[in-house]
Each structure stands twice: as structure tokens, then as C-alpha cells.
N, C-alpha and C positions, 0 to 999 in steps of 0.2 A: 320235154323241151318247153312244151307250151307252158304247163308246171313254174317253170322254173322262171319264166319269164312274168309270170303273174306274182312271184315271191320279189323279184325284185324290184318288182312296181310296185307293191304292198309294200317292200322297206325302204323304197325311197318317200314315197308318199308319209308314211310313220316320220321318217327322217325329218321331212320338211316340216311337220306337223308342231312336232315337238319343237325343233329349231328355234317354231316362229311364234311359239309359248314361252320359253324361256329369253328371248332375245328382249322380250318387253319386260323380263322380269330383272336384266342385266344382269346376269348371274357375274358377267366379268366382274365386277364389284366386290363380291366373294374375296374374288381370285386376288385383289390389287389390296386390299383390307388386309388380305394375308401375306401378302409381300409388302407391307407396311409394316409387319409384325404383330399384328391382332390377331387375335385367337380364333377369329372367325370360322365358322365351320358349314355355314347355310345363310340362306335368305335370314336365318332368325337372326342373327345378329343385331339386326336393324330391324327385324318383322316378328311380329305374334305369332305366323304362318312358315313351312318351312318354302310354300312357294306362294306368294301374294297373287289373288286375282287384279288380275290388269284393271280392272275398274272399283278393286277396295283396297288400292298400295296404302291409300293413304290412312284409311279407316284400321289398315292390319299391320302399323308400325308399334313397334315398343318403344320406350323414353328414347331411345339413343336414338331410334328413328326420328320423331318429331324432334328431336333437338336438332338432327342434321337440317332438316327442311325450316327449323325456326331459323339455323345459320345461314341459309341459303337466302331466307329472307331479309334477313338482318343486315346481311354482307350483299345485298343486290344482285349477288351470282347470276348467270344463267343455267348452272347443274352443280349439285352437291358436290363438296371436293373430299375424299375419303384423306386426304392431309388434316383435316378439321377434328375429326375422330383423336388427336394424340390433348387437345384441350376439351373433350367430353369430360363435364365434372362428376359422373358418375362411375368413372374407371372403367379399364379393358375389359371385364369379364359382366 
């Protein structure tokens, strides 16, 4: 019993860990990229990396990355709009 209660404190602890790596990493982005219809399949679509450190997003984007944050700039946004991805001049894939 006791066992068993230390497993579930080890997988919630696990749980939260990860959670709260990935939530900076906005994985829903992914998700919304591909109910847009883009091919998307990972952080790479937008990253060099298949999961960005939290303090090198910016250093670990590919073209399609920096073009989103150059539109973010350009358009005065407050957060990238993955709607902007269908006028990327370097195409879906």
C-alpha cells in the first residue's frame, strides 16, 4: 500500500513536471496549425528543435518561425495568429 502511494505521487509529480514544460512550449499550436489544415506534425514546423527551450524559442525557430514573429511585429499583434500561416510565402510544407 505504502508502494503504491509513492507511485502515485511519483506520477503525479512526473505529470505536473511535464505539463509545465510543455505549456510554455504551447504545444496547442500544433494542434490548431493542424485544424487549419497544415501539415504540421511538431514544434518543428515553426522550430529547428522538436521541443524549443523556453529561453531559446526564439534562437530555435526556422523561416516560417521568424516570419510568424516578423508578422507579429509588423501587424502590432499581442500573440502570433496561426490564420497568418495560409500567406507564408514559402509554402505548407
Amino acid at each position: 500500500m505504502r508502494n503504491r502511494n509513492r507511485l502515485i505521487v511519483a506520477a503525479m509529480l512526473l505529470g505536473w513536471s511535464l505539463g509545465a514544460a510543455l505549456g510554455t512550449a504551447k504545444p496547442l499550436w500544433v494542434k490548431k496549425a493542424k485544424d487549419l489544415g497544415f501539415p504540421a506534425q511538431n514544434c518543428m514546423y515553426c522550430h529547428t528543435v522538436k521541443i524549443p527551450a523556453k529561453d531559446k524559442v526564439k534562437e530555435e525557430m526556422n523561416d516560417r518561425g521568424k516570419w510568424l514573429v516578423a508578422e507579429k511585429e509588423k501587424r502590432k499583434a499581442k500573440e502570433v495568429d496561426l490564420m497568418w500561416l495560409k500567406e507564408y510565402p514559402g509554402g505548407e510544407k
